[in-house]
C-alpha positions in Angstrom: -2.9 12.9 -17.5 -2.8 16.0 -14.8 -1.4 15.2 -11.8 -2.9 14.9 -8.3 -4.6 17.2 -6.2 -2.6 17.5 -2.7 -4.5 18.3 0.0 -4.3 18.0 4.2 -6.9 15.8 5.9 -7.5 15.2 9.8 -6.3 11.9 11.2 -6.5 10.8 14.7 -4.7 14.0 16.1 -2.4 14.4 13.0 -1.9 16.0 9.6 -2.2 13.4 7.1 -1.2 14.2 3.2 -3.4 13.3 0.7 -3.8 12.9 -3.2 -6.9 13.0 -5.0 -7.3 12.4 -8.8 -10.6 13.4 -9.6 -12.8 11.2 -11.2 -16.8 10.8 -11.1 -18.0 7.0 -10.3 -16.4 5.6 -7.6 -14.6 6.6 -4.5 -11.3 4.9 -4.4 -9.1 5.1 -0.7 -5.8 3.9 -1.5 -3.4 2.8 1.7 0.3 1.8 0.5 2.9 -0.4 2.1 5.2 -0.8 4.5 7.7 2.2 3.5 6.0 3.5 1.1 4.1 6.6 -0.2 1.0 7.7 -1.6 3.2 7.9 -5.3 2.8 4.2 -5.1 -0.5 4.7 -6.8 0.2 6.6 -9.2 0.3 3.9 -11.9 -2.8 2.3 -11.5 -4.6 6.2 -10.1 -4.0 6.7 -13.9 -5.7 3.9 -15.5 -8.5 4.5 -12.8 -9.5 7.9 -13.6 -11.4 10.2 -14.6 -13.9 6.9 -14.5 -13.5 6.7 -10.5 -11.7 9.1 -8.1 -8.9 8.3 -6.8 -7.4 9.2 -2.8 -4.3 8.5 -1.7 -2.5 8.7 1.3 0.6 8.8 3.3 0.1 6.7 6.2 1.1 8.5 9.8 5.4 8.6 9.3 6.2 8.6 5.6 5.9 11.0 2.7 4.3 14.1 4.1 2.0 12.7 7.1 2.7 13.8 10.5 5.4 12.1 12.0 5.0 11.4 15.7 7.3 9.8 17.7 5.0 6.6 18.0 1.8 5.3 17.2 2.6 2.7 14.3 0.4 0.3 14.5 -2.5 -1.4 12.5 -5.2 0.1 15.1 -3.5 3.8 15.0 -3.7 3.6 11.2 -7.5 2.4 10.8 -8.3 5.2 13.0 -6.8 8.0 11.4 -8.5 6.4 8.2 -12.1 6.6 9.9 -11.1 10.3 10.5 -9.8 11.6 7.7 -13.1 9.7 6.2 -15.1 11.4 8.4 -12.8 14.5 7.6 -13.2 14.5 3.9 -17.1 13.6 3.8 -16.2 9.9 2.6 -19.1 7.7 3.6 -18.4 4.2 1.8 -15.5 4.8 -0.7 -14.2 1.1 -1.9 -10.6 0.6 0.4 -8.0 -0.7 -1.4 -4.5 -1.8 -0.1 -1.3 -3.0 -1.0 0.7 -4.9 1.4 0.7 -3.5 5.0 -1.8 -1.4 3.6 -3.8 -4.1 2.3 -3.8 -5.7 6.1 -4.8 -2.5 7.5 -7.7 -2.1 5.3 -8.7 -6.0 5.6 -9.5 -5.0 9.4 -11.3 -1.7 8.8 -13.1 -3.2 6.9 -14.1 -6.0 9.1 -14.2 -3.5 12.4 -16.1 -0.9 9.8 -18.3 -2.9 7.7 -21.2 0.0 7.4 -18.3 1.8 5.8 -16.9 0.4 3.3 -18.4 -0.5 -0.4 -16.0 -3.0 -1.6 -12.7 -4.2 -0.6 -9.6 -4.1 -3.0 -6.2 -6.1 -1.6 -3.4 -6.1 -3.8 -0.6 -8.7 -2.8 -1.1 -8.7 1.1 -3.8 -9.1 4.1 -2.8 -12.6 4.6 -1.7 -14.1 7.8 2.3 -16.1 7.1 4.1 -18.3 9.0 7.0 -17.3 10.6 9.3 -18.8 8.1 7.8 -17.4 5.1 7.2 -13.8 7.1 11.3 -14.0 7.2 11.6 -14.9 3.5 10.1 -11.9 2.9 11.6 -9.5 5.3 15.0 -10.8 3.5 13.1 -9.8 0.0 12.2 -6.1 1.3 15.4 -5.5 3.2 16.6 -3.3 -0.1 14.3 -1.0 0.9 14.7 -1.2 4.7 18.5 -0.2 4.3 18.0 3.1 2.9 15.9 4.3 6.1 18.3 6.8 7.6 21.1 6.5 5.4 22.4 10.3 3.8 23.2 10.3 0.3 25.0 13.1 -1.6 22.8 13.7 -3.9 19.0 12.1 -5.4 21.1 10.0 -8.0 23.0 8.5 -5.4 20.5 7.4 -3.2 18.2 6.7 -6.5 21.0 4.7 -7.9 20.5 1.4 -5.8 17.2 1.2 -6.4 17.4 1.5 -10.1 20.2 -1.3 -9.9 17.3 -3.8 -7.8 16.2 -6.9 -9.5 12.6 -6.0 -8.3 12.5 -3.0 -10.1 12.8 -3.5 -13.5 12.1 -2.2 -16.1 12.6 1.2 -14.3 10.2 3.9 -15.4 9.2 7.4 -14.5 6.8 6.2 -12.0 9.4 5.3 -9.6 11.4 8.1 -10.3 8.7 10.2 -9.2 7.9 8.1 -6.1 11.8 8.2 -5.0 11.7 11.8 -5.8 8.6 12.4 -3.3 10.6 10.2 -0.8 13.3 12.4 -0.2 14.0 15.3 2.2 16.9 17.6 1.9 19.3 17.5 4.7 22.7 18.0 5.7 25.2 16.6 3.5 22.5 15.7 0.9 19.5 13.5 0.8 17.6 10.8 2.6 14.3 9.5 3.0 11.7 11.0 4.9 10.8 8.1 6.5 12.7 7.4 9.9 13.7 3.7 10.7 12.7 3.6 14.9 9.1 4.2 12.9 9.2 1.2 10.7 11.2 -1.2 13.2 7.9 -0.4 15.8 5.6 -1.0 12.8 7.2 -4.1 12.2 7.2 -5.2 15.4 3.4 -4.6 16.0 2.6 -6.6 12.6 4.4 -9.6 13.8 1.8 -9.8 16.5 -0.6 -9.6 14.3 -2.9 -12.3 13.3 -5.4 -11.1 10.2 -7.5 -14.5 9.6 -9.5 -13.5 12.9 -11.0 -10.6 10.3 -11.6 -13.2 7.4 -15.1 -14.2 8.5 -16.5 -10.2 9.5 -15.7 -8.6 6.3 -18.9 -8.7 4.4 -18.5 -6.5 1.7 -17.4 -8.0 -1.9 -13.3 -8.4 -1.9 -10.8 -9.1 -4.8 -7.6 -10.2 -4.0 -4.9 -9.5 -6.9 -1.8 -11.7 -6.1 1.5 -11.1 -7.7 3.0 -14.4 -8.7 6.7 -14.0 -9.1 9.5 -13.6 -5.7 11.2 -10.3 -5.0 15.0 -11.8 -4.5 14.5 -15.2 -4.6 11.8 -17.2 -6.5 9.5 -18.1 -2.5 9.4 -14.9 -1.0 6.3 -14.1 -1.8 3.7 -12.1 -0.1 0.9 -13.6 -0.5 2.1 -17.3 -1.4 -0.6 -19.3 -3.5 -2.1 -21.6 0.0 -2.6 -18.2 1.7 -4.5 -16.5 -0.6 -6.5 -19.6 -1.7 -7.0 -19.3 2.3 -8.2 -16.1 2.3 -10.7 -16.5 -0.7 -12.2 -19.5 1.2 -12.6 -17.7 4.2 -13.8 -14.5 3.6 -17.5 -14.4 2.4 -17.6 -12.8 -0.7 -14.1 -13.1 -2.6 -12.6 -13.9 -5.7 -8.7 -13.8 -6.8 -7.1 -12.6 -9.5 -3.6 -13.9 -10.2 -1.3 -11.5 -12.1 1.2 -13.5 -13.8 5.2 -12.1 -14.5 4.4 -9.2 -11.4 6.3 -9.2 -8.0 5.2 -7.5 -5.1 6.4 -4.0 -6.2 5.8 -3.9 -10.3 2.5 -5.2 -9.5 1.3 -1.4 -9.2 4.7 0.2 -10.3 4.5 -1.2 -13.9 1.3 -0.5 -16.4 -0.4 -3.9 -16.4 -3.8 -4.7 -18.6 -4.7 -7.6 -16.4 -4.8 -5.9 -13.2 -6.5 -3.0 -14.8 -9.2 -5.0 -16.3 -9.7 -6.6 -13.5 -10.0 -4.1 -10.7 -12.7 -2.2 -13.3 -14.7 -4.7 -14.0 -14.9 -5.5 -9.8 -16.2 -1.7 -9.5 -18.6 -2.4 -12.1 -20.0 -5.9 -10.8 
């Protein structure tokens, strides 16, 4: 399958970095996690087209987005995704999000309802407690650590992830998503995406509460739900009570449960089930 299309796209003052795999039914915006990139997609962007067209991006701060010295917050990010809609003649594409990203397009989608065709979440947009939001900052604080860090050389920093329980099998898809991560600098590599960014991000989610946008999201929604921990076996993103939440709450929503997936080989592995599923939504 070719690769994507890179192209620029005008956010809410910024650059933001796009990829587009061109397909010829549906629009699909894609909006990735926490520190992530749009190479997150890349998996699933391949079952998806040529059938739909794919865009994804790099949210304000990682992979080749603008970088400003603030501005990382749920609102920030839902406006430079009206723009670069507005940017790239997207008039109702179907949002789909994973994680933070799923959370950020949960409430574009309830602030921009005239705007969106159908809602995708995979494995976030769900409002935790405090004790299970900790369980899971313990399972993601692998990838937290190598924020800022320099590594000699792409093996080196690659290495740890390739060792993490989360990760496995490994598989050219993240190899490719590291790769895009990382920016030369002196005395070798590191990610691009700077720590003071995330630790504002994650400060501003914390405050968040998404079940206020349950009730005004009125297009149809699938929720996808990986069912297996990160670290441990309860440090899960969107743990069974919270999504069974969400699907009562929000009008018109049905969940998927993808069984032997965690958080991060829900969309980094191939997967039948998720593909089958997320088609035959965009057909419904």
């Amino acid at each position: 399958m070719p690769g994507p299309r890179m192209i620029k796209a005008k956010g809410d003052g910024i650059q933001i970095q796009l990829a587009v795999w061109e397909g010829k039914r549906k629009q699909i915006l894609c909006i990735h996690g926490l520190t992530a990139n749009f190479r997150f997609w890349d998996c699933l962007a391949s079952a998806l087209s040529p059938q739909h067209r794919v865009i994804a991006m790099d949210l304000r701060g990682r992979g080749l987005s603008d970088k400003p010295n603030t501005g990382y917050s749920i609102e920030r990010h839902c406006k430079d995704i009206l723009a670069l809609m507005n940017d790239q003649g997207l008039e109702r594409p179907v949002l789909m999000g994973h994680s933070l990203g799923a959370f950020i397009s949960l409430v574009f989608a309830a602030q921009h309802p005239q705007r969106v065709d159908r809602l995708i979440l995979v494995d976030g947009g769900g409002k935790l407690s405090k004790t299970q939001m900790a369980k899971v900052f313990t399972g993601i604080k692998p990838s937290l650590d190598r924020l800022g860090q320099v590594f000699p050389t792409f093996d080196a920093y690659v290495s740890l992830m390739k060792q993490a329980p989360f990760l496995q099998p490994w598989n050219s898809y993240m190899e490719a998503y590291f790769r895009y991560e990382v920016e030369e600098v002196e005395g070798g590599v590191r990610s691009r995406v700077h720590p003071e960014h995330i630790e504002e991000e994650a400060t501003n989610l914390k405050k968040e509460d998404s079940t206020q946008f349950y009730s005004k999201v009125t297009c149809p929604t699938l929720i996808l739900r990986a069912t297996r921990g990160m670290l441990a076996e309860d440090d899960l993103v969107l743990p069974e009570d919270v999504a069974n939440r969400m699907v009562k709450d929000i009008p018109h929503a049905e969940l998927v449960e993808l069984e032997g997936v965690n958080h991060y080989t829900i969309l980094f592995q191939p997967n039948e089930a998720r593909n089958r599923a997320i088609l035959q939504f965009l057909k419904a």
